[in-house]
N, C-alpha and C positions, 0 to 999 in steps of 0.2 A: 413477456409475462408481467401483470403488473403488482406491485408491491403487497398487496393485499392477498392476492390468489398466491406468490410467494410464500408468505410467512402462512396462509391456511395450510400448501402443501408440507412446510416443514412441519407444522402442529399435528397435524394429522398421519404425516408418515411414523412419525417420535411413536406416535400411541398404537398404531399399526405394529411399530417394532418391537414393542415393549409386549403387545400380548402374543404377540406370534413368538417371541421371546420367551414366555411365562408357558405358553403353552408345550413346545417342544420341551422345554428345561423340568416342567411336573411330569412328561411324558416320558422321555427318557429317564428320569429319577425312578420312576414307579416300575419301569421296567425292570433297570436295573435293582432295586429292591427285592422285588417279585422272583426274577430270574435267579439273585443270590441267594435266596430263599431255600429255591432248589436244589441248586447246587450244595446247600451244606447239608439238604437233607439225602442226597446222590452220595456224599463221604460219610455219612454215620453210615448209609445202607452197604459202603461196599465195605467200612472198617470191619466188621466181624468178617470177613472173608477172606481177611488179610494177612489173620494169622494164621500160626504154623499148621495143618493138615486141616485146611478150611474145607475142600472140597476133594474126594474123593467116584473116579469113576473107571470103565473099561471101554478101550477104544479108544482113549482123549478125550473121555467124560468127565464127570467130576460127580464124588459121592462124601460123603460127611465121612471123617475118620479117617484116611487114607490119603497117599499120594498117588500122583495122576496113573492110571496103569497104561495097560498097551489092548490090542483087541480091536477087532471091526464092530461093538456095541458099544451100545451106553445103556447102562441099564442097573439093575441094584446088584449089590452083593453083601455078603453074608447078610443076608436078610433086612438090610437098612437101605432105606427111600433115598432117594435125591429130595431136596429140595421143592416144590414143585413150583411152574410160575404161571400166576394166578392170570395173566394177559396185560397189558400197556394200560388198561384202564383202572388198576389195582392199588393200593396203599403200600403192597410190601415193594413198587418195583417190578424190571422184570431181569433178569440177569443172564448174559453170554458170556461165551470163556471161549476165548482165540491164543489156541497153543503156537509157540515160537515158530510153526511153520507154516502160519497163518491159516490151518483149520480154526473154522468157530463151531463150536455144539453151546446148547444150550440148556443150562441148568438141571436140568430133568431129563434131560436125553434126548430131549425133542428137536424138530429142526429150530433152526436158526433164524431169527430175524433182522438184529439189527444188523445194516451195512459193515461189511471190512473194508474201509476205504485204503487211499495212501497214507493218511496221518494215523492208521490202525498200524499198519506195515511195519509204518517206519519206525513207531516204537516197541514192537515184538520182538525187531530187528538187534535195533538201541539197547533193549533189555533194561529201560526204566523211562520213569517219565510218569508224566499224568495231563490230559486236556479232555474240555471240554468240549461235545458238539451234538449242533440238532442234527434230528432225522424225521422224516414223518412216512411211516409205516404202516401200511390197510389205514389210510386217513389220519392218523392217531399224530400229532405232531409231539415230536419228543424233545426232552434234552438229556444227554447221554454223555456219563462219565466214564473213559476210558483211564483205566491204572493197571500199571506192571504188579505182577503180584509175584515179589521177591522169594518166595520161599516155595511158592510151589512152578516160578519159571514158567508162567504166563499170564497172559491178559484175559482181566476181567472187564464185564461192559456192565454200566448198571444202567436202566433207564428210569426215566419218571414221564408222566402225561405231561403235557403244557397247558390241556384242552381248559383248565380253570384260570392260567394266568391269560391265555388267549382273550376270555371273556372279560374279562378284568380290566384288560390292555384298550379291547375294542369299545366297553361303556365308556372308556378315558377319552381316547381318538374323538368319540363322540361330542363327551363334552369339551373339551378343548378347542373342537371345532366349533361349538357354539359362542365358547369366551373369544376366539378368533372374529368373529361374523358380529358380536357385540361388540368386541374392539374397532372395528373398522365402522362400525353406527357412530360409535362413542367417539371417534376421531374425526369425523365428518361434524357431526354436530360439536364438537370443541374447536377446533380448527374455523370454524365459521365464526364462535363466538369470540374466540382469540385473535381472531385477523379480525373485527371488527371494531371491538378493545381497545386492540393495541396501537391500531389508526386512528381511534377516534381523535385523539389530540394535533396528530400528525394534519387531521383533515381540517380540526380548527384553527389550527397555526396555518393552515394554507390557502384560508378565506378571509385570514387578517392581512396574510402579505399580499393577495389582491386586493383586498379594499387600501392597504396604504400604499399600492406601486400605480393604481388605477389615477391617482392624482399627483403627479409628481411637479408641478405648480408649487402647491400646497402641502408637500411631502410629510407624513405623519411618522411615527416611530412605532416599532412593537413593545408590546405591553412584556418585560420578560418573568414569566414567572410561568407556574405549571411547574413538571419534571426539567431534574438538573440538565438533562441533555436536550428542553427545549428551551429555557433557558438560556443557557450557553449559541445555540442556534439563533435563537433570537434579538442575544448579545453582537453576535456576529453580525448577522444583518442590519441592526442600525448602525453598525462601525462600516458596513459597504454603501447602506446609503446615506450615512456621513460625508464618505470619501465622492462617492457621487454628487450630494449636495454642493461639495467646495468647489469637486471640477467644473463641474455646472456655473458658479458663482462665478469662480476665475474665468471661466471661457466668455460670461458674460462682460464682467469686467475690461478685460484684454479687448474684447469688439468695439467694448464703450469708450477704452480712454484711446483705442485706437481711431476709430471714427473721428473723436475729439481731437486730435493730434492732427490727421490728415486734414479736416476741413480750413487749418489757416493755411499751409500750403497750397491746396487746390483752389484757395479761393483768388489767392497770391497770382498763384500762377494762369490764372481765369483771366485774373485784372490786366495782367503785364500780354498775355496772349490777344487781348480785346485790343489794347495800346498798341500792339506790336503791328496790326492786323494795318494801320491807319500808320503805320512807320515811316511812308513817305514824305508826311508833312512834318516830321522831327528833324531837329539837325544830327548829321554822321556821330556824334561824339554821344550825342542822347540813344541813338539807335542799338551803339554797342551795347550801353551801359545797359540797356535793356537786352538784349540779345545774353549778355554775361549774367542778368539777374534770370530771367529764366532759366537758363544752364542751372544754376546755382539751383534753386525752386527745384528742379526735374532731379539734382543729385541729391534735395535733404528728402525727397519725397521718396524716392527711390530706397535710400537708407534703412526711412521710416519702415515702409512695407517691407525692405530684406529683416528686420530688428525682429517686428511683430511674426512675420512668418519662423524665426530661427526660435523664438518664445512660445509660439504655437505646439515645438515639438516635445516641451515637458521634458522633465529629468530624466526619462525613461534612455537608458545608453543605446548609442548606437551598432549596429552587428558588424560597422564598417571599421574594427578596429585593428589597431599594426604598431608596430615600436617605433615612438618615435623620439629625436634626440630633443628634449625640451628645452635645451641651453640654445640651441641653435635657431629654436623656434622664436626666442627671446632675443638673438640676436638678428636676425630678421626684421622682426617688428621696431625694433632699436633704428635700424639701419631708414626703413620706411618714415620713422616719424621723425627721423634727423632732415630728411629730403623736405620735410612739411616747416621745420624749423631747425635750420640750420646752427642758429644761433643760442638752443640749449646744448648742455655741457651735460654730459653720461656717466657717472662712474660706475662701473661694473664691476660686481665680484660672481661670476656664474661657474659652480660645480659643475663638471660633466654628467649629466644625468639623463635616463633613457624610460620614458613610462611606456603604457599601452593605452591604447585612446583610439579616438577618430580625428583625424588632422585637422580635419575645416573646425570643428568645434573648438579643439583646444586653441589654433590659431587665432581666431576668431575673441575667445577669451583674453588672452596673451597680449592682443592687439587693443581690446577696448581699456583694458588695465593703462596699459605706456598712454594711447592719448587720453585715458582722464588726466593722468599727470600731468603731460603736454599743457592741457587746457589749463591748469591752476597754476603750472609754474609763471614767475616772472621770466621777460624778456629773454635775459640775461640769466637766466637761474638755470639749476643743479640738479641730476633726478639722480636718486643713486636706486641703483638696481641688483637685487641680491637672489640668488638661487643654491640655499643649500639643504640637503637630504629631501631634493622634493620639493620642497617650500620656496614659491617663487614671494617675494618681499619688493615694491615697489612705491618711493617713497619720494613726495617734489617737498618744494619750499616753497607752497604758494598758503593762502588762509588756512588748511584745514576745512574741517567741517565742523558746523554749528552742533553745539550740544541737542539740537532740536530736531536733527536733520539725520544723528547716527542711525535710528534705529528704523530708520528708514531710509535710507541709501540703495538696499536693496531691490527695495518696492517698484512694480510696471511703471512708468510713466510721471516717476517723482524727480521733481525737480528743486535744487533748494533755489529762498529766493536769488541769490547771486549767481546761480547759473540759468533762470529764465530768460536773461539781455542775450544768451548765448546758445551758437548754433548747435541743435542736438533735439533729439525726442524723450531724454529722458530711461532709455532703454538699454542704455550700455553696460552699465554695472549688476542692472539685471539677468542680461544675457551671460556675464560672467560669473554668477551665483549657479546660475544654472549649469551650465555648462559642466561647475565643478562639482556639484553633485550627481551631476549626472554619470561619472567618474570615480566615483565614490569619495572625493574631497570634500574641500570646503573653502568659503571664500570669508574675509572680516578686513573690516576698517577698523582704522585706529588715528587717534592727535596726537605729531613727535611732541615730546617733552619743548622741545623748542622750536616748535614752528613749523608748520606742513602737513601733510595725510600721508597715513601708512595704508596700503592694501595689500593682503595678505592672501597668496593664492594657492590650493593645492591640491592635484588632479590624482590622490588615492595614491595606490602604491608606487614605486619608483626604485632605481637600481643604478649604484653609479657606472660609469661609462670610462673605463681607457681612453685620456686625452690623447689626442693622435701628435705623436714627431715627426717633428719637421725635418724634412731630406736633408742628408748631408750634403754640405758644399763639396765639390770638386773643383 
């Protein structure tokens, strides 16, 4: 279902509820009005009957002056009337008297007509009490008050017609049925104009963001203004195609400086591949030397394309994560770049320390860190390498970096000028940026006070680690 016929049905049910609501609620009020009406006028008619020698008769009659007698009649005596009852459709009422053994006569001696039900019984029985109940008798719909009558030791029935609140009731029904039948017009025609309404912005903001996704070249912005909550919507959306603008950007970038990178090796290696091709007519000593520079050419190329693809996969962490021991990792990489140059000197101070990560990434990180070192320390020179709460600190004694060069060290494919003479794509300190954030860390250079580069590395939260003892001797 779609958003517009949505928000028509909620409109239009609301106003549906409301008079079908309005209706029953005046319906039942009037009722009960009408009906309580009755009723009080059922307790004035039966209170004079209630007192002491209300009704006197013979048989289990009842006649004015007297208490109840005994006798197969109801009829007068010492010369005074009953009562008489004028019929169901009358002003005064019409009144029964149902003696404790649940005979009913009536009023004037005559037969009986309202019903002795069970709830008559059962308070003849009870010998007090008072309820209300209909009856509808030769047509006549009643309502009919039953009460104990204390003093002369039974029940009286008083009736009244209904036949005027009936009519009452039924011109209501009528019209309430037509405020019904009008509410469901009125809900159809509002529900159209309120789902129309209350789209209509919805529908403008949705013909702005095709027209500015339709050229994404060219990418424009939404205008934010209207209601706070399109606003706010349309705030949002320039911040996603913000965030798309840069990926875009950077994705173009990384292709550009990565093409630019590749074509001096490829082309390198084109030349020496062509030379190689005609190797015969060189002498053994030139043939190597060529043989070891392509080698050489196929491992910075190789590099290059493993660097660009590891930078390809953005900060976003990996789902390939597990505990791993980061001292170890450290010592590792130490051990690798000792094999590469034997002749640097290591001091280590490494806390036992255990993160959560992806291994190739953190390793990877860990590793380009030591051979920047590697690369700027002298011959002869000192790397000292520090890992405490987390914070791996790795620092040579070679230039530093140029005041011109910090704030950019991290950057794809930047190179300062001192390290252009030198083998690399530019992409290693990159990869390690990344990687740490990727982790939720962070990565920073820094100049020692006295000579050399600090890099500063940190892969998010961390936990130290129990160093392990060593076996006893035996």
């Amino acid at each position: 279902m779609s958003l517009r016929r949505r928000i028509a049905a909620a409109a239009g049910l609301a106003v549906v509820a409301v008079a079908i609501a309005v209706a029953v609620i005046g319906y039942f009020s009037a009722r009960s009005h009408l009906i309580g009406e009755i009723q009080q006028e059922l307790r004035a008619r039966a209170a004079p009957e209630l007192q002491p020698h209300g009704f006197q008769g013979q048989g289990g009659g009842a006649q004015p002056g007297g208490r109840p007698g005994g006798g197969a009649g109801a009829g007068p005596r010492d010369g005074i009337r009953p009562p008489p009852n004028p019929g169901f459709g009358a002003a005064p009422g019409y009144f029964q008297v149902v003696e404790a053994n649940g005979q009913a006569f009536a009023a004037d001696g005559g037969r009986p007509q309202l019903p002795v039900d069970k709830g008559v019984l059962q308070l003849v029985r009870q010998g007090s009490g008072s309820f209300y109940g209909t009856a509808k008798v030769g047509g006549v719909h009643l309502e009919v008050l039953t009460v104990w009558d204390t003093f002369d030791h039974h029940a009286i029935q008083v009736a009244l017609p209904l036949t005027a609140v009936d009519s009452v009731l039924h011109g209501l029904l009528i019209s309430y049925s037509l405020v019904v039948a009008g509410g469901v017009l009125l809900a159809i025609l509002l529900a159209a104009f309120i789902s129309s309404s209350a789209l209509a912005p919805i529908n403008r903001f949705l013909r702005r963001t095709e027209d500015v996704t339709s050229d994404l070249i060219r990418p424009q912005r939404l205008e934010e203004t209207g209601p706070s909550e399109l606003r706010r919507l349309a705030m949002t959306f320039n911040q996603t195609l913000d965030a798309l603008e840069r990926s875009i950007d950077s994705q173009r970038h990384l292709v550009a400086d990565a093409s630019h990178e590749l074509r001096t090796p490829i082309a390198a290696l084109r030349s020496n591949i062509q030379i190689f091709l005609d190797a015969g007519r060189l002498p053994p000593e030139e043939r190597v030397s060529l043989q070891e520079s392509i080698l050489a050419e196929l491992d910075e190329l190789t590099q290059i394309v493993a660097d660009v693809v590891e930078l390809a996969r953005g900060t976003q962490p990996s789902t390939d994560r597990e505990s791993i021991e980061l001292d170890s990792v450290v010592r590792d990489a130490i051990q690798r770049t000792q094999r590469r140059a034997p002749q640097l000197r290591f001091q280590l101070d490494l806390e036992p320390t255990v993160i959560e990560g992806a291994p190739d990434q953190i390793s990877r990180a860990v590793s380009n860190v030591i051979d920047n070192a590697r690369k700027w320390s002298p011959p002869d020179g000192q790397i000292e390498v520090s890992l405490r709460r987390g914070e791996l600190s790795v620092r040579d004694h070679g230039p530093g970096f140029q005041d011109r060069d910090l704030p950019h060290v991290f950057d794809r494919f930047y190179r300062a000028e001192g390290a252009r003479r030198m083998p690399g794509s530019g992409l290693g300190l990159a990869i390690v940026k990344q990687a740490a954030e990727a982790h939720g860390g962070y990565a920073t250079v820094a100049n020692a006070s006295d000579g050399g580069a600090i890099v500063t590395l940190s892969f998010g939260s961390a936990r130290m680690r129990e160093p392990e003892r060593a076996a006893p001797i035996l």
